[in-house]
C-alpha positions in Angstrom: 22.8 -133.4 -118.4 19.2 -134.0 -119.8 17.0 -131.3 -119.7 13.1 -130.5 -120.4 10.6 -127.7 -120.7 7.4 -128.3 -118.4 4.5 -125.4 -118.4 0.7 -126.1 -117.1 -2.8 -125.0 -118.8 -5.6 -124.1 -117.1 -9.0 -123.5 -118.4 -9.1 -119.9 -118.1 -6.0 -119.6 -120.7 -7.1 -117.8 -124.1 -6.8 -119.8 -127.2 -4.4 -117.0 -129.4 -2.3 -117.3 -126.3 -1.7 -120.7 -126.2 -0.9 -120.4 -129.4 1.8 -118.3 -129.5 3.2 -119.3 -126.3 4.1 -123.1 -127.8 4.8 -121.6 -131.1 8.0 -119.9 -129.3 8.6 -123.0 -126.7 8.7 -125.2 -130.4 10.8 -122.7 -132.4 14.0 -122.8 -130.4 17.6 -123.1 -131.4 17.8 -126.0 -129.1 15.1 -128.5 -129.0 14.4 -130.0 -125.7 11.1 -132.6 -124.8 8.1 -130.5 -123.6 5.9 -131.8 -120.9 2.5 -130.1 -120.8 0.5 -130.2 -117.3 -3.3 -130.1 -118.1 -4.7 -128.3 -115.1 -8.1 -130.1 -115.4 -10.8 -129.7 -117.3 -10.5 -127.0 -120.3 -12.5 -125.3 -123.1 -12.5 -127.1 -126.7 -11.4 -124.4 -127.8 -8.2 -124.7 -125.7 -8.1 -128.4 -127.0 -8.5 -127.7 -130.3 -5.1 -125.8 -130.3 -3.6 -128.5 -128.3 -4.2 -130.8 -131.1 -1.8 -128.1 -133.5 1.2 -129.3 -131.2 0.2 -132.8 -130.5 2.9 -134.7 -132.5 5.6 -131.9 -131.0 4.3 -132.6 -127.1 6.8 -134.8 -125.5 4.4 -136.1 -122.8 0.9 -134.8 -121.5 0.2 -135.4 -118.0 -3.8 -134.8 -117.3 -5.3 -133.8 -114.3 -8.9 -134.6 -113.6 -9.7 -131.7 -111.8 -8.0 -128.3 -111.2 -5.7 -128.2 -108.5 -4.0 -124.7 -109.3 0.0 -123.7 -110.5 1.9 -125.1 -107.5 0.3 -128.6 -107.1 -0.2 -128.9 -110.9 3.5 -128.3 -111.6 4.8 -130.6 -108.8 2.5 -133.5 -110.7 4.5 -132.9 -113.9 7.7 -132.9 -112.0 6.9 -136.3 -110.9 6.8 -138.0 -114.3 10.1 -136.1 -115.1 12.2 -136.7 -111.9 13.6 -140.1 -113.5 14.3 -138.7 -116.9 15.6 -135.8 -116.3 17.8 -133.5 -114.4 16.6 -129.9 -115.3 13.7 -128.7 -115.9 12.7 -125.2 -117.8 9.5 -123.3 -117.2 7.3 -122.0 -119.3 3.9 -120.2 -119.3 1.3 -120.8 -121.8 0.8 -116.7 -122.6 4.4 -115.8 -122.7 6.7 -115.6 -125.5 10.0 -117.7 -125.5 13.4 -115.7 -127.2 14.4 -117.8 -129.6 17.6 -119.0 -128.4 16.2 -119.0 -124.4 16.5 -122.7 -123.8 20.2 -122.6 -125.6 21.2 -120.2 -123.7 19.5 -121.5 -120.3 21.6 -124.5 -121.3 24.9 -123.1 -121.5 24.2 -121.3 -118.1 23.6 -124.5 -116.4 26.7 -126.1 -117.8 29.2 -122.9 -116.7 27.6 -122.3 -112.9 26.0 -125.8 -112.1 23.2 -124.1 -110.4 20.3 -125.2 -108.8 17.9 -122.4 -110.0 19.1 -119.7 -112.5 16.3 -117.8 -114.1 16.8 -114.9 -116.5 15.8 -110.7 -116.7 12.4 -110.4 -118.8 10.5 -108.0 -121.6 7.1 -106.9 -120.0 4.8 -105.7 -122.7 0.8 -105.1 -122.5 -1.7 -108.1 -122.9 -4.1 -104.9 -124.0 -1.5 -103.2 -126.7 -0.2 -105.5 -128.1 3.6 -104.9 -129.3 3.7 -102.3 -126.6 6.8 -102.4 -124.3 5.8 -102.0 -120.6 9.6 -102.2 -119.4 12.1 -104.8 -118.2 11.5 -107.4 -115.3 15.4 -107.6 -113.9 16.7 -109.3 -111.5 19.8 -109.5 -109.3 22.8 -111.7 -111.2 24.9 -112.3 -108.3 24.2 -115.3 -105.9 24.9 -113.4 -102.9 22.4 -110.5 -104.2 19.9 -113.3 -105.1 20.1 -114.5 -101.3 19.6 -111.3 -100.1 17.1 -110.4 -101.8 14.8 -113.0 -101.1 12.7 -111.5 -97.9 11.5 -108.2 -100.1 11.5 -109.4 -103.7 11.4 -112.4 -105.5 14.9 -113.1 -106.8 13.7 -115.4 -110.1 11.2 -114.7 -112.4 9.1 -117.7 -112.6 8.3 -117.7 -116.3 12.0 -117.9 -117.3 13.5 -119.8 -114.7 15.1 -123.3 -114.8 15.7 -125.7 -112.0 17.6 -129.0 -110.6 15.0 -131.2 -111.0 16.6 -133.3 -107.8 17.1 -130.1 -105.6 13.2 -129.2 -105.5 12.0 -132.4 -104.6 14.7 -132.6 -102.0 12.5 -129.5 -100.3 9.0 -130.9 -100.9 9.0 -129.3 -104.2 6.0 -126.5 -104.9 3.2 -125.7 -102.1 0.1 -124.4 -102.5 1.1 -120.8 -101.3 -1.2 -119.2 -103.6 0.4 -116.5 -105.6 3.6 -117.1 -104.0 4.4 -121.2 -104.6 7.2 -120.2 -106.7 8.7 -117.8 -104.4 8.6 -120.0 -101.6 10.2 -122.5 -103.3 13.1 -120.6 -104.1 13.7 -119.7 -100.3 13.2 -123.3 -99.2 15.7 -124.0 -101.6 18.0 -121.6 -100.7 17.7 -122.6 -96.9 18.9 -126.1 -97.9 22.1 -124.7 -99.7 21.2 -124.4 -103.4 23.5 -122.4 -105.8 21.8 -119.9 -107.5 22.6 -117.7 -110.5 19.8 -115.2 -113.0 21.3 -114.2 -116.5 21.2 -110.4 -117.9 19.6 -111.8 -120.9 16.1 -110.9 -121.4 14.7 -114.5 -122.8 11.4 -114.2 -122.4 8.6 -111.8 -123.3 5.9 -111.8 -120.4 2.4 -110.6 -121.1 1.2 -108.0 -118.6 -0.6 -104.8 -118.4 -3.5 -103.6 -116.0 -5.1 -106.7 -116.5 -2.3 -109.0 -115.0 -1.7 -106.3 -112.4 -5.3 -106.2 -110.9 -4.4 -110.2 -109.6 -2.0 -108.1 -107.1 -4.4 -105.3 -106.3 -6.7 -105.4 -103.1 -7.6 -107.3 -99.7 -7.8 -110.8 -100.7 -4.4 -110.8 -102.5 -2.9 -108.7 -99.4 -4.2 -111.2 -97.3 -2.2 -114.2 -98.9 1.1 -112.0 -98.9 0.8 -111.6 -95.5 0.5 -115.5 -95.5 3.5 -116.2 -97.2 5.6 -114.0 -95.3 4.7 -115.6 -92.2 5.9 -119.0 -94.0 8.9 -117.1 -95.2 9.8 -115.6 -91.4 9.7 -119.2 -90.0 12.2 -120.5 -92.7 14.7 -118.6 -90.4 17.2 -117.1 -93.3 19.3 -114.6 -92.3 18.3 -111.3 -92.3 15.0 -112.0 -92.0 14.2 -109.1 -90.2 13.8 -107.1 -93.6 10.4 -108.7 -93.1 9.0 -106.3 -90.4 10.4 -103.4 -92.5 9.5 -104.7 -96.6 5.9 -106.5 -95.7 4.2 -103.3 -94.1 5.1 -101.1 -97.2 3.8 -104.5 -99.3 0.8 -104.1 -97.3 0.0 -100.8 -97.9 0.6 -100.6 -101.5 -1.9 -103.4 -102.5 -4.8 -101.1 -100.8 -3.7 -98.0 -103.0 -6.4 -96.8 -105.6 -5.4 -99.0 -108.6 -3.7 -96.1 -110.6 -1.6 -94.8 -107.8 -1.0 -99.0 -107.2 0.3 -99.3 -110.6 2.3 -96.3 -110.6 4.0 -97.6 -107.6 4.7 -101.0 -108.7 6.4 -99.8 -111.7 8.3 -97.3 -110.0 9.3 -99.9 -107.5 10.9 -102.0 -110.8 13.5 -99.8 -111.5 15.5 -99.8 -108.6 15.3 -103.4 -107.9 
């Protein structure tokens, strides 16, 4: 089984970010080959910390212009589908445990599954060091199938995936916001075996700042989108829809306090 990390960079990434994101992908118990997707064009600054990890950087794909996550992704995937047969995410201002890729590993190896992502330590991209909460998800395949019409059953940053079983589905879309979550279901539509691990591997920077990219009409507006795509994969139960994409709705047009107080409440009981 040959595995590999792949994250993408964008120009709107801060430097200190970068920075500590690729220090955790290149201080891990098990060292993989890291494929970087450059998301076109990006500030020297940016560059100039890309040159740190140069001679670590397995391969850098390039992209002339920026195409955005989902697209960007599926162009690294491309240069890895005949080399490898996992790959690992990462995000490029998020903080890698450790021992994540080991462990990832060793999770692949005992359930053979197609996408098995992992619980996650939220802390605040404004205090730093502060702990916001935990990002969980559902560890049982048949909760992670369920769950899939009102909540995304991975988290993206710390998920890992059959390489062979993505590109079997058309790989990412540009669902904006949601390319990651649609994957999954198409996925899951097509019979892949799923798994998430209790461990909390990775350390994702959010805050108010993160959380405002979910607030309002324009990012109501593509959720209603995706939900339309998700309806016409024709899952089962996907009736939940009519009942989990109203209260969706409604939430994202909150005052941004009471929105915020919401989506965290909503966190601990799913």
């Amino acid at each position: 089984m040959k595995v590999c990390a792949l994250g993408s960079l964008y120009y709107g990434e801060h430097p200190p970010n970068l920075r500590t994101a690729l220090e955790s992908v290149f201080n891990q118990s098990l060292e993989i080959p890291v494929v970087l997707v450059v998301d076109g064009p990006i500030t020297p600054m940016l560059r100039t910390v890309l040159k740190e990890f140069i001679n670590q950087i397995y391969k850098i794909v390039e992209l002339p212009e920026n195409v955005g996550l989902g697209p960007a992704l599926n162009e690294g995937i491309k240069k890895l589908e005949n080399e490898f047969d996992y790959l690992i995410r990462f995000d490029t201002d998020d903080i890698n445990e450790p021992t994540r890729f080991e462990v990832l590993a060793r999770g692949i190896e005992l359930t053979r599954a197609d996408i098995i992502s992992s619980n996650m330590i939220e802390f605040s991209d404004e205090k730093p060091g502060k702990t916001i909460g935990l990002r969980a998800v559902p560890n049982k395949s048949e909760a992670i199938v369920r769950s899939v019409h009102y909540r995304n059953p991975f988290n993206h940053p710390a998920v890992a995936f059959r390489i062979s079983s993505a590109l079997s589905v058309g790989g990412y879309e540009d669902v904006r916001f949601f390319e990651d979550w649609y994957l999954w279901a198409k996925m899951i539509k097509a019979g892949a075996r799923v798994s998430n691990l209790n461990n909390p591997l990775v350390r994702f920077r959010g805050g108010k700042t993160a959380l405002s990219r979910r607030h309002g009409w324009a990012y109501a507006k593509y959720e209603l989108s995706f939900f339309l795509l998700l309806y016409k994969l024709g899952l089962p139960g996907r009736g939940a829809i009519f009942f989990v994409l109203p209260a969706r709705l409604l939430t994202r047009l909150f005052p941004a306090r009471i929105f915020r107080w919401v989506y965290y409440m909503a966190r601990r009981f799913t």
